[in-house]
C-alpha positions in Angstrom: -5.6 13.3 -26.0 -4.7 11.8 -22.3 -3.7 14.1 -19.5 -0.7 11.9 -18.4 1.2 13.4 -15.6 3.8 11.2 -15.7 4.5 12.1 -19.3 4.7 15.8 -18.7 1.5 16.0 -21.0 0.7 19.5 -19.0 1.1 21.8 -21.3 -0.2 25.4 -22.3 -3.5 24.5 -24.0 -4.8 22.6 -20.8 -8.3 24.3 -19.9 -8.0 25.5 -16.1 -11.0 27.4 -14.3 -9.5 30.6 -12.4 -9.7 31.2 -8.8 -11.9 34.3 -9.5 -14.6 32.0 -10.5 -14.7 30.1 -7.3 -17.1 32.0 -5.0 -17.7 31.2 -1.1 -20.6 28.7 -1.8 -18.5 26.8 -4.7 -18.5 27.8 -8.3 -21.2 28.0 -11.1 -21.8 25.1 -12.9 -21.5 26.7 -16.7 -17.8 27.6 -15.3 -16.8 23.7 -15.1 -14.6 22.8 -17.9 -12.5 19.3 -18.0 -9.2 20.0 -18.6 -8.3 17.9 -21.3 -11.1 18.2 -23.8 -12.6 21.5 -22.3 -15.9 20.7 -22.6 -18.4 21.7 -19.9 -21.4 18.7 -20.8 -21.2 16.0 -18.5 -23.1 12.6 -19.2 -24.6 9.8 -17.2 -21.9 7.4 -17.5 -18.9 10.2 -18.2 -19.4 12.6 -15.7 -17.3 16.1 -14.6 -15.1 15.8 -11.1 -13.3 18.6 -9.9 -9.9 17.9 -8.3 -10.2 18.8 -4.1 -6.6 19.8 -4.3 -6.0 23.2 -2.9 -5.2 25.9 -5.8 -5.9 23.0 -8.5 -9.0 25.1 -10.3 -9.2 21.3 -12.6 -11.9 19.3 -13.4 -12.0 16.0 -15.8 -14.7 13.9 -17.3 -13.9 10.0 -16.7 -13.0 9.3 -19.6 -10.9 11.9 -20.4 -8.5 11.6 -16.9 -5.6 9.5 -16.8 -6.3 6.6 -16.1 -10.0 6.6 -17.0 -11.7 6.4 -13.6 -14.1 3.4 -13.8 -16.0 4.5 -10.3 -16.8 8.0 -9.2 -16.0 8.5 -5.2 -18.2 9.1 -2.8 -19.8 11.9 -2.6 -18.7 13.0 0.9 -14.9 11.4 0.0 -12.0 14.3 -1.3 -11.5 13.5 -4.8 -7.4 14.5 -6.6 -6.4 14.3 -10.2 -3.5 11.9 -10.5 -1.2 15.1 -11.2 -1.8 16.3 -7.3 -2.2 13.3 -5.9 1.4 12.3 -7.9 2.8 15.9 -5.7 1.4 14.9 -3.4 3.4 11.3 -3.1 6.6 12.9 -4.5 6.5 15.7 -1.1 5.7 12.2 1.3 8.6 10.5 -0.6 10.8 13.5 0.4 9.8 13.8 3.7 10.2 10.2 4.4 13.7 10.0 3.3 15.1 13.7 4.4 13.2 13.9 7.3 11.7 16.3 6.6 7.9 18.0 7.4 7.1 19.9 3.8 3.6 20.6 3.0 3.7 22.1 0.0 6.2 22.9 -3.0 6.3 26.4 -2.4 7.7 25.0 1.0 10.3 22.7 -0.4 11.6 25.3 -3.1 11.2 28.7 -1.1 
């Protein structure tokens, strides 16, 4: 099963870590999950990212993210999953035509 954003595949049964997991110097490895298939085992040529996203608590193997990503970034480059980085277009979008200077939804919809 894809994670498709743009479907509104996000549903109840996606696998999300929780913010108590996170600790100062990052999070524990076993507590990496991708959010589609919720598996933990990454692989040479299908490996885990987790999304940079502020409050995201995602991760997804390639192959399992929509789309598949072909290329892992750079490891000093901020990496999103196509469902922030899609909020993330849709706030820019509003601010462009509105005027407007929101950073987040929780500033858009108080």
């Amino acid at each position: 099963r894809k994670l498709d954003p743009a479907q509104s595949a996000l549903v109840p049964s996606e696998f999300r870590m929780k913010e108590e997991d996170f600790e100062e110097a990052g999070i524990e490895l076993d507590k990496v999950i991708c959010a589609v298939c919720g598996s933990g085992e990454a692989m040479a040529d299908n490996d885990i990212l987790m999304c940079d996203f502020k409050s995201c608590y995602r991760a997804f193997h390639q192959h399992c993210h929509y789309p598949p990503l072909l290329h892992l970034p750079d490891e000093d480059e901020d990496w999103t999953c196509t469902h922030c980085s899609s909020f993330c277009d849709c706030i820019e979008e509003v601010n462009d035509c509105f005027g407007t200077h929101h950073g987040s939804w929780e500033n858009m919809f108080p």
